[in-house]
N, C-alpha and C positions, 0 to 999 in steps of 0.2 A: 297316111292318116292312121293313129293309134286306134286299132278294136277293142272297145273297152266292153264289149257284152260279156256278163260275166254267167258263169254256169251255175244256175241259180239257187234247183233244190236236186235233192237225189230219191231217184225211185225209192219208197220205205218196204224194208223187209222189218215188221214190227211185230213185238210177242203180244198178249191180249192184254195184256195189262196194261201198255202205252197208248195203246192202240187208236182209244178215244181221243187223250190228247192230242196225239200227232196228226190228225184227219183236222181236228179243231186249230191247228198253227196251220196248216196247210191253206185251208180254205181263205185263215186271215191272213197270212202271207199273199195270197193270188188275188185277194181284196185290198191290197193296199194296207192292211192294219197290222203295219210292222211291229208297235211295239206289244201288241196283244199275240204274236207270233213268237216274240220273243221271249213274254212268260209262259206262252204253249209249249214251245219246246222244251224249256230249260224243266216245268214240269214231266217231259214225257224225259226227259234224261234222267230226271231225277228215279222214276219210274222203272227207268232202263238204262242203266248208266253205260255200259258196255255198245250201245248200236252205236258204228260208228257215223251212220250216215242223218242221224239225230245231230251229232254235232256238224255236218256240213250245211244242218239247212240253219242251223241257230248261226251260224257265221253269217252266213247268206243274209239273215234277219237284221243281224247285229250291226251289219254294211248300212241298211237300208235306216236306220234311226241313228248313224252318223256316228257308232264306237266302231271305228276305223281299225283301231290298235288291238281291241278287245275282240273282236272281228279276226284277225291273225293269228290270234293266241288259239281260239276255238277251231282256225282251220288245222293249226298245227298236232290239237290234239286228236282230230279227225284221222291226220295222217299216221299217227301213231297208233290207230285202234282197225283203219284200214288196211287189206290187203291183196287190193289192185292198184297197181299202180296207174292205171291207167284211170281210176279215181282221184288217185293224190295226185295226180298231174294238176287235175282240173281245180284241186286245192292249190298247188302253185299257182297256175295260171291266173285264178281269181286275186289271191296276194297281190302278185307283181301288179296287176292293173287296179287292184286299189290305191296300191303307194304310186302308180303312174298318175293318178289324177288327182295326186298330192306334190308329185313335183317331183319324188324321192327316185330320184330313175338309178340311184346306186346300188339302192335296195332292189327294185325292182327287177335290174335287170340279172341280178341272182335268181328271183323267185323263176322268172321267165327259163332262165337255163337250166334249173331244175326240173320246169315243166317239159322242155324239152327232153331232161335226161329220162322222163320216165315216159315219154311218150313224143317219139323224134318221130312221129307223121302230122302232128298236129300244125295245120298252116296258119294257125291264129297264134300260139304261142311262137313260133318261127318269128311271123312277120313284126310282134310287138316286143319283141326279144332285139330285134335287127333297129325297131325306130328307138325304143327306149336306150341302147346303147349309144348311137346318134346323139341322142338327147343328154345325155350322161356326158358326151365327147364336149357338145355345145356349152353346157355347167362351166365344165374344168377350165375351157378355153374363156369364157367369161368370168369365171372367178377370177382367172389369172393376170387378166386384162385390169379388172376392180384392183385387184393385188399392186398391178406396177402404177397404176393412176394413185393408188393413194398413195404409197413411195412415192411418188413425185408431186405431192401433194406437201406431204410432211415434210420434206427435203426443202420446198418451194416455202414455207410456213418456218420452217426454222432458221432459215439464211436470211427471211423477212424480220423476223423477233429476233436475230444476230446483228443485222445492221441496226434496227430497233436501238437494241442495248446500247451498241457500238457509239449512236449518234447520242444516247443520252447521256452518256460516260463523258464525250467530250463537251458537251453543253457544260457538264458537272466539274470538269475540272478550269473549264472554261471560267467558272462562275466563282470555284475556286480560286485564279490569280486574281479575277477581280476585286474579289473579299481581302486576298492579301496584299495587294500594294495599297491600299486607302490605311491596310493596318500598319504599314513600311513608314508610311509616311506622318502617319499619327505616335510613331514609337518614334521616330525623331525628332516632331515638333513638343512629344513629352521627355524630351532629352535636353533639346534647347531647354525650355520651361524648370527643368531638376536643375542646371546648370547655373540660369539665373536667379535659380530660389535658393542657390549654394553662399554661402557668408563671406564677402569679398574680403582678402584681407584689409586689414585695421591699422592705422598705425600703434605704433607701442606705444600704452600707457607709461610715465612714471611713478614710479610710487613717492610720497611724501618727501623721502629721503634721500631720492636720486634727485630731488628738484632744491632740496633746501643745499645740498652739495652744489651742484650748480650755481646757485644763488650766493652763495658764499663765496667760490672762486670769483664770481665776477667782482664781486665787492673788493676782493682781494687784490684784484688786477688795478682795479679804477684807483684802490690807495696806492697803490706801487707806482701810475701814471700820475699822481700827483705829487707825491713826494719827488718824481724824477723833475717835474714841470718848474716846482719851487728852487730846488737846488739850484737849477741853471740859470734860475732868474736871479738869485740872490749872488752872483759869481761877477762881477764885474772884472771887463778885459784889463791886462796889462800892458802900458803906453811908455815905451824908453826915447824919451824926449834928449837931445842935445845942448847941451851948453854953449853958448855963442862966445 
């Protein structure tokens, strides 16, 4: 089980001029009146901008009305004004178990081994250093798990919308012959149709002059079979009769 108690405020070594402010965050810090804690101190910092343990309790404040991030940033500058380490541990320490109870155990488990580097007897940043990295191992091995389910996910979705296509393509060309043989069959029966609307030949006209020619040979013929009819008729045979 993760120890998320966090180290809360730090003893105040304060000059006289903060002095009122800071005893005023204190009292509303230990009352639960986080965010009147929160303009107390940032007042007595302003006052006193150099204590570094002014900025450890305004982090401490800053956790407790839920600026998490802003919270980090104020420990960070603690650590930079502090010079024990065995303070800035406890600035680690707090870090990493705020972003452990966000979930960030990547983060965390930096802050934790930091805590450690500055303070390797401490059994609480030890044991939250050891589950948070656990928890960290647990992420990567669920991410990863998320990672190949959805690969097979999309893989399983694209082979689906692949045959999808596949089968509408062949509907399509399906539907395609269907349109073209009714058109196969309507271009031949508009072929027959051109065919019979084509001008069959005609016999040949004559003209005026090819028929009055005509009509004149026949004329020509019929006198020549009459004159040949007469002749032969007017011919009487010759009879060589004997004398007795």
């Amino acid at each position: 089980m993760m120890r998320t108690t966090l180290f809360l405020t730090l003893f105040l070594f304060l000059s006289a001029s903060s002095v009122e402010d800071a005893r005023r965050a204190n009292d509303a810090f230990e009352n639960g009146n986080y965010q009147q804690a929160v303009e107390l101190y940032q007042q007595a910092i302003d006052e006193d901008p150099e204590n570094a343990k002014l900025y450890f309790n305004l982090a401490s404040a800053l956790h407790k009305v839920g600026k998490t991030e802003e919270a980090i940033q104020v420990y960070d500058r603690f650590e930079d004004l502090s010079e024990s380490a065995e303070e800035q541990s406890y600035a680690s320490y707090n870090q990493g178990t705020m972003l452990t109870e966000q979930n960030k155990y990547d983060e965390a488990v930096e802050y934790f081994r930091e805590a450690l580097k500055k303070n390797p007897n401490d059994p609480d940043a030890r044991h939250n250093y050891e589950l948070a990295l656990q928890k960290q191992q647990q992420q990567e091995q669920q991410q990863q798990q998320q990672d190949q389910e959805s690969g097979q996910n999309d893989q399983q979705q694209n082979q689906d919308q692949q045959q999808e296509q596949d089968g509408n393509n062949n509907e399509q060309q399906d539907q395609n012959q269907n349109q073209q043989q009714p058109q196969g069959g309507q271009q031949d029966q508009e072929q027959q149709e051109n065919e019979q609307r084509q001008p069959q030949p005609q016999p040949t006209e004559m003209t005026p002059e090819e028929a009055q020619n005509i009509l004149d040979a026949l004329k020509q013929l019929e006198r020549e079979l009459l004159e040949n009819m007469k002749k032969e008729s007017s011919e009487t045979p010759t009879t060589n009769e004997k004398d007795w």
